[in-house]
CHARMM internal coordinates of N, CA and C (Angstrom, degrees):
IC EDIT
DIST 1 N 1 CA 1.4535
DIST 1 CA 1 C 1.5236
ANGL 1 N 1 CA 1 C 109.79
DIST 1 C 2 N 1.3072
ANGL 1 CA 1 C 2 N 137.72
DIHE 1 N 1 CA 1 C 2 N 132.56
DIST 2 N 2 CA 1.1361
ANGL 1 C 2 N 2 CA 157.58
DIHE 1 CA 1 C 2 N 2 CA 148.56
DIST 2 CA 2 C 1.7932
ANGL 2 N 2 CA 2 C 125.03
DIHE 1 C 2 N 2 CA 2 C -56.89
DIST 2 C 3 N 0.9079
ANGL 2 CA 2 C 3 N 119.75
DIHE 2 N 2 CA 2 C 3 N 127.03
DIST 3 N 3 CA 1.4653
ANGL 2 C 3 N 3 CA 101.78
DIHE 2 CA 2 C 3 N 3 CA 166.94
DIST 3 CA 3 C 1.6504
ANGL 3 N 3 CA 3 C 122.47
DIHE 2 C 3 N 3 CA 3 C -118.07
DIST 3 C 4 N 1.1784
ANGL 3 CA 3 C 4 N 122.60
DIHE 3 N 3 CA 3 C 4 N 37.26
DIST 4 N 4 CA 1.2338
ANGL 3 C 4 N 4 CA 147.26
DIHE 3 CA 3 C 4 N 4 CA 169.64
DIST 4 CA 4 C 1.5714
ANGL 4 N 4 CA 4 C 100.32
DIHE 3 C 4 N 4 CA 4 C -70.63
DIST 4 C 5 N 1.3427
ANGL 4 CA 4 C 5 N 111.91
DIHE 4 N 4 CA 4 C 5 N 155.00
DIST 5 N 5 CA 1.5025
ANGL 4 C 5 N 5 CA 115.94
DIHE 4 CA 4 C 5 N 5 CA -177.11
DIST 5 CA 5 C 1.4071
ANGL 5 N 5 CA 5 C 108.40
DIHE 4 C 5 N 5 CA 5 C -138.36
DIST 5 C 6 N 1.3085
ANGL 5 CA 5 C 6 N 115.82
DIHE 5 N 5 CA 5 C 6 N 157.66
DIST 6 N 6 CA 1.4194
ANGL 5 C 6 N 6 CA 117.52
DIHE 5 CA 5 C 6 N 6 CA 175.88
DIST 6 CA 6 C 1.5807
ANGL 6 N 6 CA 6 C 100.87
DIHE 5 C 6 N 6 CA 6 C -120.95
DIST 6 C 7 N 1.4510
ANGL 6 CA 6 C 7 N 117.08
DIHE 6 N 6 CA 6 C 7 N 170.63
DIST 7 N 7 CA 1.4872
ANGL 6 C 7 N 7 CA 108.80
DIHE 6 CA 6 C 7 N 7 CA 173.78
DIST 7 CA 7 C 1.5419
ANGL 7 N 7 CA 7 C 90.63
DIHE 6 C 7 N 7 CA 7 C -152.89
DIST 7 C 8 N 1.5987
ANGL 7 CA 7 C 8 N 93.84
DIHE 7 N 7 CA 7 C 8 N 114.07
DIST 8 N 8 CA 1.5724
ANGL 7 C 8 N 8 CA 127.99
DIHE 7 CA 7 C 8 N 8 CA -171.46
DIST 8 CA 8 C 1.5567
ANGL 8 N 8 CA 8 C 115.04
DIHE 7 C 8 N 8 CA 8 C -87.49
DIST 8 C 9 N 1.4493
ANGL 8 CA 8 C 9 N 134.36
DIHE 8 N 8 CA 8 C 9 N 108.38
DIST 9 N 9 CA 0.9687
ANGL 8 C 9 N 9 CA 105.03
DIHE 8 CA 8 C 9 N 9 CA -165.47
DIST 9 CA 9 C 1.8701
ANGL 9 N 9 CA 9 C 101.89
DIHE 8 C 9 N 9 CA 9 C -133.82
DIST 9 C 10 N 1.5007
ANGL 9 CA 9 C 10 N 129.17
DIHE 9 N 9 CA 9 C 10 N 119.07
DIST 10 N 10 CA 1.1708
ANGL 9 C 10 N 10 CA 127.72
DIHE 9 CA 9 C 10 N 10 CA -173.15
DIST 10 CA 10 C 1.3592
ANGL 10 N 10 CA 10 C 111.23
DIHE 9 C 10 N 10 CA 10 C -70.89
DIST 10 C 11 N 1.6221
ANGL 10 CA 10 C 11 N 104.76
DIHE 10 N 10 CA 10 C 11 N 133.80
DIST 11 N 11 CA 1.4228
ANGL 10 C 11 N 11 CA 110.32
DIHE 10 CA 10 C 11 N 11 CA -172.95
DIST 11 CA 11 C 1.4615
ANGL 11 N 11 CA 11 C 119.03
DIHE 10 C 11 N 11 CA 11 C -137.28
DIST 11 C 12 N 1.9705
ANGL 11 CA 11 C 12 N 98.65
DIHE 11 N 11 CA 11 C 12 N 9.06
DIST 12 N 12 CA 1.2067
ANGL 11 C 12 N 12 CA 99.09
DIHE 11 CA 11 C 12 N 12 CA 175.67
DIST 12 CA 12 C 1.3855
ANGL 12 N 12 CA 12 C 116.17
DIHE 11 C 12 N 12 CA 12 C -166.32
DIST 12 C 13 N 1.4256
ANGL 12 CA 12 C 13 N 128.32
DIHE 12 N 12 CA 12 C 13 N 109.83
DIST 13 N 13 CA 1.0330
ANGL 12 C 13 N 13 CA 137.42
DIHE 12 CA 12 C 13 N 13 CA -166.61
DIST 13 CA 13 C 1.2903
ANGL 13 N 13 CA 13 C 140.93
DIHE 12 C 13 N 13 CA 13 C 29.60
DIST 13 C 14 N 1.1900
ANGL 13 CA 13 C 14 N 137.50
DIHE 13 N 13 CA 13 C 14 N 125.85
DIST 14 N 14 CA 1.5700
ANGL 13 C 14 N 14 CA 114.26
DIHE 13 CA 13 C 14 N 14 CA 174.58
DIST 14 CA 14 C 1.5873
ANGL 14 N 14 CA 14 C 118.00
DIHE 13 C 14 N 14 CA 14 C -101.85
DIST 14 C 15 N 1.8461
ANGL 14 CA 14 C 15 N 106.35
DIHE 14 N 14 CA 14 C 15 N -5.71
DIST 15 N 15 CA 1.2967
ANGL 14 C 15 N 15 CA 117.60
DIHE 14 CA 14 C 15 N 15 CA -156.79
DIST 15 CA 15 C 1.9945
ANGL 15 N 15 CA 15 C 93.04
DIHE 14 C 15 N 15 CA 15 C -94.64
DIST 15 C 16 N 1.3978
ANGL 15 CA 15 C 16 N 93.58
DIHE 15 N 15 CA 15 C 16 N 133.72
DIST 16 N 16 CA 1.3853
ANGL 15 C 16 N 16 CA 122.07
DIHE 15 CA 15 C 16 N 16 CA 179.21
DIST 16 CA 16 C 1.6393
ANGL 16 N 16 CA 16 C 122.32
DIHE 15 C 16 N 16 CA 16 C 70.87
DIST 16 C 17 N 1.9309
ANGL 16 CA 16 C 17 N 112.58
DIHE 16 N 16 CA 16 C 17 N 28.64
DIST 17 N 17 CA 0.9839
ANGL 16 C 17 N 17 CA 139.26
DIHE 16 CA 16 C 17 N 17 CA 163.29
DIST 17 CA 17 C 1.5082
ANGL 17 N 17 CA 17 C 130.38
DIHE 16 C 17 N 17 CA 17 C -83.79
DIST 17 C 18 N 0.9836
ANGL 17 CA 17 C 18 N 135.85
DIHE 17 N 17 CA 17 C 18 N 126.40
DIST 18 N 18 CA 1.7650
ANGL 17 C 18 N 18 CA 145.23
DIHE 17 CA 17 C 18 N 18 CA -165.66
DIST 18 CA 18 C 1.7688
ANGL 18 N 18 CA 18 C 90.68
DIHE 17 C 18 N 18 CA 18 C -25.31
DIST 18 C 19 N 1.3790
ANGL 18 CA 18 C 19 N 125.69
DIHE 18 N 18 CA 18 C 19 N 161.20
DIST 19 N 19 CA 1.2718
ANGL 18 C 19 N 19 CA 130.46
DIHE 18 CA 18 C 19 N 19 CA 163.79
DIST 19 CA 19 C 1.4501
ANGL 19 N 19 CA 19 C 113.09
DIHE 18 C 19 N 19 CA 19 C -65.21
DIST 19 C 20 N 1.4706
ANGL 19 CA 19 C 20 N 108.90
DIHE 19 N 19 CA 19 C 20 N -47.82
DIST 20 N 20 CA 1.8894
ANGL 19 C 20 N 20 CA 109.30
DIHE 19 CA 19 C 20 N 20 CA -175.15
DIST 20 CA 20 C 1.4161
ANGL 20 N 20 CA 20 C 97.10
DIHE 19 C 20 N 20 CA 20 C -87.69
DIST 20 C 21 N 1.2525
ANGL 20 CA 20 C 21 N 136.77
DIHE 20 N 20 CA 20 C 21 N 6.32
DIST 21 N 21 CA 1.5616
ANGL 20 C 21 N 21 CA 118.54
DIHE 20 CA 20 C 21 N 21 CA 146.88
DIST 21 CA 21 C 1.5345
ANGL 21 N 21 CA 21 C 107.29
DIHE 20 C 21 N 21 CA 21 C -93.77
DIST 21 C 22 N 0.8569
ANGL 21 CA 21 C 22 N 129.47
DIHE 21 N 21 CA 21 C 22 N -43.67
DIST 22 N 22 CA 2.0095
ANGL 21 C 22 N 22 CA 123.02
DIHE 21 CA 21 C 22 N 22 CA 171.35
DIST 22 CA 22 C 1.2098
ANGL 22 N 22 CA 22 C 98.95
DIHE 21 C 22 N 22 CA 22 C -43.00
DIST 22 C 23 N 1.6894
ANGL 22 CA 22 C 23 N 134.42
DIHE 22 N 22 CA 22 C 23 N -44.10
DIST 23 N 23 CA 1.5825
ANGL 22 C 23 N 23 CA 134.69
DIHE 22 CA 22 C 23 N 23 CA -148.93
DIST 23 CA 23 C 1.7465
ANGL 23 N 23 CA 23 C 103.37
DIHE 22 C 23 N 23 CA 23 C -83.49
DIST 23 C 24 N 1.5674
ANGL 23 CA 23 C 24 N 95.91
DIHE 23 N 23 CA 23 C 24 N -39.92
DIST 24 N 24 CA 1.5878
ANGL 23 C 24 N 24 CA 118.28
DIHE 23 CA 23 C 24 N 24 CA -176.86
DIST 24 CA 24 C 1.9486
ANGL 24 N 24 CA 24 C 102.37
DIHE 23 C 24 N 24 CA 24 C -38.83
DIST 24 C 25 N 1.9296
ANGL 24 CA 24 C 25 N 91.74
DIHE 24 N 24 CA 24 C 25 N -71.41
DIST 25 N 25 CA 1.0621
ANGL 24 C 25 N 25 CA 117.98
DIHE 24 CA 24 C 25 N 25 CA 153.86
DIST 25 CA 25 C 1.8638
ANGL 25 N 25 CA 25 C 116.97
DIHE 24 C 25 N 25 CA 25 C 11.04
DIST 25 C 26 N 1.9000
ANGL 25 CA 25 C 26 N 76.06
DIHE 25 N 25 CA 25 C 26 N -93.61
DIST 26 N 26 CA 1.9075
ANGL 25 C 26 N 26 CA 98.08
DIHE 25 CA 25 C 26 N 26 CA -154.03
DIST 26 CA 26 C 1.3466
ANGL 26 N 26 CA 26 C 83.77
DIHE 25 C 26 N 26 CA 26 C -74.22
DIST 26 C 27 N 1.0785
ANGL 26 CA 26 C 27 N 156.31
DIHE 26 N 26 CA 26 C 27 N -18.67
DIST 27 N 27 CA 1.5581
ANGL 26 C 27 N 27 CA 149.38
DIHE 26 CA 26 C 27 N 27 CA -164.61
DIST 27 CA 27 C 1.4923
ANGL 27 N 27 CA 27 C 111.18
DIHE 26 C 27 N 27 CA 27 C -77.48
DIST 27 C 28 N 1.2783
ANGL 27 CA 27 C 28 N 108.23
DIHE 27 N 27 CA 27 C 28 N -40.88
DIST 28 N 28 CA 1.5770
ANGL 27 C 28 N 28 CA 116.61
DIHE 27 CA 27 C 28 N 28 CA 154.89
DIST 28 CA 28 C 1.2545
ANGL 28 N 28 CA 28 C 132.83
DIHE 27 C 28 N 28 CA 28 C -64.57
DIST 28 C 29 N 1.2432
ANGL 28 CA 28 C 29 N 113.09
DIHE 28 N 28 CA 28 C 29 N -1.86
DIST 29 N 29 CA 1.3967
ANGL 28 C 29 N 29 CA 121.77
DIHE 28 CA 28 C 29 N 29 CA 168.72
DIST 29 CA 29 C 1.8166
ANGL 29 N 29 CA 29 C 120.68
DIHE 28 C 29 N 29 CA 29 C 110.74
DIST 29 C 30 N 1.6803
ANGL 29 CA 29 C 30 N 94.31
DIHE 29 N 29 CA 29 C 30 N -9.71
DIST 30 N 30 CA 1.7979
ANGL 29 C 30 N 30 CA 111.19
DIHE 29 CA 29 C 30 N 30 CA -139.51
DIST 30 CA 30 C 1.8116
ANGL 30 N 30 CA 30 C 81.26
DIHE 29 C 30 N 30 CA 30 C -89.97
DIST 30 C 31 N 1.2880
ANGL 30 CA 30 C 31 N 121.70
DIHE 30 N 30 CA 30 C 31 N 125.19
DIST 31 N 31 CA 1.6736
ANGL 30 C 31 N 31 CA 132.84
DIHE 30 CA 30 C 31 N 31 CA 168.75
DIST 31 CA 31 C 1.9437
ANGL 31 N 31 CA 31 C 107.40
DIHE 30 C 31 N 31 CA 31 C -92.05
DIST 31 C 32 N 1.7009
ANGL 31 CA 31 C 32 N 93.44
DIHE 31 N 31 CA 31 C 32 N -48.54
DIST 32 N 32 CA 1.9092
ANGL 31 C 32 N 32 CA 88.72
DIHE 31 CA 31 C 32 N 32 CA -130.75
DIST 32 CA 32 C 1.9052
ANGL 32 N 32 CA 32 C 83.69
DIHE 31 C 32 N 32 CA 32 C -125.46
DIST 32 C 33 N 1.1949
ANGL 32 CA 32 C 33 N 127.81
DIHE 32 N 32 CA 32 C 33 N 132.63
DIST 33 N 33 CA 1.1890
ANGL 32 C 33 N 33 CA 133.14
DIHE 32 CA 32 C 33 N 33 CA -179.72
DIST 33 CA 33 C 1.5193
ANGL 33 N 33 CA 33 C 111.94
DIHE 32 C 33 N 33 CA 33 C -46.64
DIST 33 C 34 N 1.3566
ANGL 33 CA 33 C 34 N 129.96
DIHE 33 N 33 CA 33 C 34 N 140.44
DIST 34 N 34 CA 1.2975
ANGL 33 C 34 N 34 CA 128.81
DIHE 33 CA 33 C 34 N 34 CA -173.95
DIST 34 CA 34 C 2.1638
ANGL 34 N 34 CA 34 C 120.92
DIHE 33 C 34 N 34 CA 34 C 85.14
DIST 34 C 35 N 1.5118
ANGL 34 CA 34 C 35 N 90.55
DIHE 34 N 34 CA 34 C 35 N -12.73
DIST 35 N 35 CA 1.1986
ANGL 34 C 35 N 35 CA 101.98
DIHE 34 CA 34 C 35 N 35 CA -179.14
DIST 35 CA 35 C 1.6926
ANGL 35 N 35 CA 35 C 131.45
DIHE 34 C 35 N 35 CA 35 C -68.65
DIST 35 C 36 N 1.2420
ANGL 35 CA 35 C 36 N 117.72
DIHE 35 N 35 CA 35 C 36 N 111.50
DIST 36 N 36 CA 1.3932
ANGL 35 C 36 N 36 CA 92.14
DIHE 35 CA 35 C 36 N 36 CA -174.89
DIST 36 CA 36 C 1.6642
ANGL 36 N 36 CA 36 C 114.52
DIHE 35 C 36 N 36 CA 36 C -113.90
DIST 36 C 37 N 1.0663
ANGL 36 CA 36 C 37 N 95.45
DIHE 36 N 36 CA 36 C 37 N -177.46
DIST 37 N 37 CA 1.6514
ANGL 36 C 37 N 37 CA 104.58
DIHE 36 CA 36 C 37 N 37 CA -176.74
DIST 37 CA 37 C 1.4172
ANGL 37 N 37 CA 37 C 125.48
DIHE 36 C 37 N 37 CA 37 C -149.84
DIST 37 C 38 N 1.6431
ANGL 37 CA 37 C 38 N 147.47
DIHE 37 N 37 CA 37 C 38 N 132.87
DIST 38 N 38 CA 1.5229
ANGL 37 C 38 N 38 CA 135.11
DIHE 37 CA 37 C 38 N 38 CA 155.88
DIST 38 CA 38 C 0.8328
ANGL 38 N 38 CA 38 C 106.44
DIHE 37 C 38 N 38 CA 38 C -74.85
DIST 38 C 39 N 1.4635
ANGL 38 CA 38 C 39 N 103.23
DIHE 38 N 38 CA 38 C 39 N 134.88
DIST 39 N 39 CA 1.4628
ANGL 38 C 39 N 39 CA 132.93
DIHE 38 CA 38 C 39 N 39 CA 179.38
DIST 39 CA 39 C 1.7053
ANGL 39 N 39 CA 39 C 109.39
DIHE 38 C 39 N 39 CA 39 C -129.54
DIST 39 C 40 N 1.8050
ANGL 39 CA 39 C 40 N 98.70
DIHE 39 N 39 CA 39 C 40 N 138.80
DIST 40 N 40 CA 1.7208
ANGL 39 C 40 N 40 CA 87.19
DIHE 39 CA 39 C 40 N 40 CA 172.57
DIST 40 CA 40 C 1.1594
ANGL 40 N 40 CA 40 C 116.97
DIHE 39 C 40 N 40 CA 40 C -92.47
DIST 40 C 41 N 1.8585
ANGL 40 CA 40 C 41 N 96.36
DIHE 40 N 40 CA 40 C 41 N 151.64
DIST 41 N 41 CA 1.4121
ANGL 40 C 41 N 41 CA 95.08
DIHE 40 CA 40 C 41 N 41 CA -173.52
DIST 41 CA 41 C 1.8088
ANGL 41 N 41 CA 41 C 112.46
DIHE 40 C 41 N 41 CA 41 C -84.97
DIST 41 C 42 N 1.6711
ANGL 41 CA 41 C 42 N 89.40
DIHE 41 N 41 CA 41 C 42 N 109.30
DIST 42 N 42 CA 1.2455
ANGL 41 C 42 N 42 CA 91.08
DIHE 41 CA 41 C 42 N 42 CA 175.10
DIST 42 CA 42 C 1.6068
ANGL 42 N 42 CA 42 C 108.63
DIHE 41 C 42 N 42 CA 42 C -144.41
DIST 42 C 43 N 1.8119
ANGL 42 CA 42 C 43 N 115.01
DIHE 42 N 42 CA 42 C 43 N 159.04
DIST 43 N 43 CA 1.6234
ANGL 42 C 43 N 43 CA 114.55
DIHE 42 CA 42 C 43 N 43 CA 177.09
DIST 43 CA 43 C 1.1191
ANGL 43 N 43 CA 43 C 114.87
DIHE 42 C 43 N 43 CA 43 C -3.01
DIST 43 C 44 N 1.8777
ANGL 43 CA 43 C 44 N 108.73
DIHE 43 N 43 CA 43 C 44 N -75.81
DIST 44 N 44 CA 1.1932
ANGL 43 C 44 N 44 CA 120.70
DIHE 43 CA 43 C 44 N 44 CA -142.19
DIST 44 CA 44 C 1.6543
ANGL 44 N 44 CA 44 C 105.58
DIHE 43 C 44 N 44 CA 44 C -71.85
DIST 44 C 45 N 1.1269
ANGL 44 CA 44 C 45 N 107.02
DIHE 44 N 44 CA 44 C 45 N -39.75
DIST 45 N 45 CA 1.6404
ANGL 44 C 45 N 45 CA 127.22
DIHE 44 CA 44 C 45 N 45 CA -176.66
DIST 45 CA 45 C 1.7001
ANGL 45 N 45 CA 45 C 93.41
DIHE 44 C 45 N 45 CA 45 C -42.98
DIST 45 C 46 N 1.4434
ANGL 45 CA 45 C 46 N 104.48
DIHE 45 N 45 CA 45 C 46 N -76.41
DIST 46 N 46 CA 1.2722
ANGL 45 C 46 N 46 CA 127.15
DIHE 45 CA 45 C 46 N 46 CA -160.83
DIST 46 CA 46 C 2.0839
ANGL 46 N 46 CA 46 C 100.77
DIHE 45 C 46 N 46 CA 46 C -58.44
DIST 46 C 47 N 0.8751
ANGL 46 CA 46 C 47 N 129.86
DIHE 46 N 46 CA 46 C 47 N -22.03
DIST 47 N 47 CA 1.3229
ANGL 46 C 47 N 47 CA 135.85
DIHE 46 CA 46 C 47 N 47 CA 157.34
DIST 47 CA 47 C 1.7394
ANGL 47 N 47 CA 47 C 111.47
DIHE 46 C 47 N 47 CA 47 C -67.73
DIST 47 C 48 N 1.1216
ANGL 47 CA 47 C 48 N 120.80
DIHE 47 N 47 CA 47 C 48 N -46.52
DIST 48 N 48 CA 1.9069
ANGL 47 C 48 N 48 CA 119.86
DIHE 47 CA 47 C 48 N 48 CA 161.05
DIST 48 CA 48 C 1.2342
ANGL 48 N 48 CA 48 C 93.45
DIHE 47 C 48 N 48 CA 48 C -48.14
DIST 48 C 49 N 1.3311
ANGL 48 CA 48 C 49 N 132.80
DIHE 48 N 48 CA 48 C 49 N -86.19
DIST 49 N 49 CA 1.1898
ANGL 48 C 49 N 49 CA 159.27
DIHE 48 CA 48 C 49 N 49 CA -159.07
DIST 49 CA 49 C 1.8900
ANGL 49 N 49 CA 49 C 110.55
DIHE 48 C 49 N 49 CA 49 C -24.57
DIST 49 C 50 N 1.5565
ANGL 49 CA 49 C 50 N 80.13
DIHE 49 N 49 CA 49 C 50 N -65.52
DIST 50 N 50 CA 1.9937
ANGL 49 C 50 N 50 CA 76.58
DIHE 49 CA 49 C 50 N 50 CA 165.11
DIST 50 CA 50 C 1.4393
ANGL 50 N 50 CA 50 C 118.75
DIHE 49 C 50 N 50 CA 50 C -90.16
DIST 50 C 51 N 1.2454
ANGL 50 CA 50 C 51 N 139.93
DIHE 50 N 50 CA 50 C 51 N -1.07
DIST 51 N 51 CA 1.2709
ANGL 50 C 51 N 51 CA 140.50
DIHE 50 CA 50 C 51 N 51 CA 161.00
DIST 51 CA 51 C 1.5622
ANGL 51 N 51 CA 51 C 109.98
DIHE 50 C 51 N 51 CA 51 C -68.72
DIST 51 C 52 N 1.0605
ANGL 51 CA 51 C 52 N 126.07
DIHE 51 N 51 CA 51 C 52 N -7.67
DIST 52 N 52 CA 1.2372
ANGL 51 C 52 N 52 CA 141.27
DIHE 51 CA 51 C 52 N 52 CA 175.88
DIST 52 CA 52 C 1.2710
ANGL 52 N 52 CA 52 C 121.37
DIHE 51 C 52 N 52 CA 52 C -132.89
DIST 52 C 53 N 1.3302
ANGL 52 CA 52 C 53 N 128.60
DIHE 52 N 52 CA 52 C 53 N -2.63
DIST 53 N 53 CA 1.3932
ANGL 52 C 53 N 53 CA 143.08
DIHE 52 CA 52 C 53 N 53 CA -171.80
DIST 53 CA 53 C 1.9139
ANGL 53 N 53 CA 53 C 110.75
DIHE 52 C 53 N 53 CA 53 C -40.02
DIST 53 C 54 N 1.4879
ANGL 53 CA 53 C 54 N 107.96
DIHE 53 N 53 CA 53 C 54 N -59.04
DIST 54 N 54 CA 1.4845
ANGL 53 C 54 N 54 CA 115.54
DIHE 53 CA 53 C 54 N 54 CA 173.42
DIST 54 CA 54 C 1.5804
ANGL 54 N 54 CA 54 C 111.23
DIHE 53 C 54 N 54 CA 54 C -35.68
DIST 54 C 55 N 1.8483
ANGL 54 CA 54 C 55 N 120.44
DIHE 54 N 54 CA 54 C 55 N -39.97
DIST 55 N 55 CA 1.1753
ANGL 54 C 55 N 55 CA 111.76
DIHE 54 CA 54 C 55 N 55 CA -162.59
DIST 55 CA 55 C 1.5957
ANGL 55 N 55 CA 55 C 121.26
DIHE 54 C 55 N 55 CA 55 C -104.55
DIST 55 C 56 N 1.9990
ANGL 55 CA 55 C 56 N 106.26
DIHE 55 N 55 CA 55 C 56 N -5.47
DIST 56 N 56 CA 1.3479
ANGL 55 C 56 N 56 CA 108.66
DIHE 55 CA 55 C 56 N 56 CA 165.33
DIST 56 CA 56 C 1.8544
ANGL 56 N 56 CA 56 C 131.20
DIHE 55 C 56 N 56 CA 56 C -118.14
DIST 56 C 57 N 1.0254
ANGL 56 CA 56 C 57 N 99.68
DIHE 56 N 56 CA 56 C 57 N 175.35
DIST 57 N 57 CA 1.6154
ANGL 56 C 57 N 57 CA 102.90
DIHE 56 CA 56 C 57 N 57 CA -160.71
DIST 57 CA 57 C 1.9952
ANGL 57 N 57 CA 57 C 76.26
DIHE 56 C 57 N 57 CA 57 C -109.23
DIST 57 C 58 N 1.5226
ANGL 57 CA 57 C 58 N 111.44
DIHE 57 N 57 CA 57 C 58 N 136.18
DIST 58 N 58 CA 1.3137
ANGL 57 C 58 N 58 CA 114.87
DIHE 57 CA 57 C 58 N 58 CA 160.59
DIST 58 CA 58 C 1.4965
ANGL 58 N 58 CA 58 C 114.11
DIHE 57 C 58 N 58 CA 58 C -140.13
DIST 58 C 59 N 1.1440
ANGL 58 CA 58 C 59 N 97.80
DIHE 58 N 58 CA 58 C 59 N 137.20
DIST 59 N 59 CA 1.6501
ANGL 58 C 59 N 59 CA 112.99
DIHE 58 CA 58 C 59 N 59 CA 168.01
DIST 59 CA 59 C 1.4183
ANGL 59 N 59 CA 59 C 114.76
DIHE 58 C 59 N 59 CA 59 C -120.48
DIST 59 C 60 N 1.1342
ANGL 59 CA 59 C 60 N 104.64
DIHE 59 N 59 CA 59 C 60 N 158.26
DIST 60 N 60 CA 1.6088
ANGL 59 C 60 N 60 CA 126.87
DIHE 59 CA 59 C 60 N 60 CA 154.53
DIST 60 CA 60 C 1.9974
ANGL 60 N 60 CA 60 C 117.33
DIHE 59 C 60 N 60 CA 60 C -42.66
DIST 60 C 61 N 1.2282
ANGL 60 CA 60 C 61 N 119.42
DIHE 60 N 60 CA 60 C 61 N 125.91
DIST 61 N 61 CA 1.2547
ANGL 60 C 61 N 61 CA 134.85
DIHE 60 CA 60 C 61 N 61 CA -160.49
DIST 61 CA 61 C 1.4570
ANGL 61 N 61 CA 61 C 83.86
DIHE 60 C 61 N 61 CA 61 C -96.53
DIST 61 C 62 N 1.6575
ANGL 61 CA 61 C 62 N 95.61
DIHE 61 N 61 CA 61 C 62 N -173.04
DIST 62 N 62 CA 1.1777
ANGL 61 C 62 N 62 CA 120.87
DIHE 61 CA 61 C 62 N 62 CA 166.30
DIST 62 CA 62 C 1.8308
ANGL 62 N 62 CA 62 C 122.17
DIHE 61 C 62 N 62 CA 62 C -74.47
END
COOR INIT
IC SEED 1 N 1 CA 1 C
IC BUILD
């Protein structure tokens, strides 16, 4: 386990996007456009992360 963080932040729609990119999405926590969240940086995360990549903004955490 890592304890590095990412901070995921939705910046663009989820409506009329593939189901396992909407799921990618809500699995990360992300609901409402502009929303952000820490997330650890880990595999599985980072697999949401580019299945959805087009629709979030990510940075470096704490």
């Amino acid at each position: 386990m890592t304890d590095k963080q990412l901070k995921v932040t939705l910046v663009r729609s989820l409506h009329g996007q593939l189901q396992n990119i909407a799921a990618s999405a809500r699995g990360l926590g992300l609901k409402r456009i502009h929303q952000s969240v820490m997330v650890r940086d880990t595999r599985e995360n980072r697999g949401m992360i580019n299945a959805a990549v087009h629709l979030l903004r990510i940075e470096k955490g704490a």
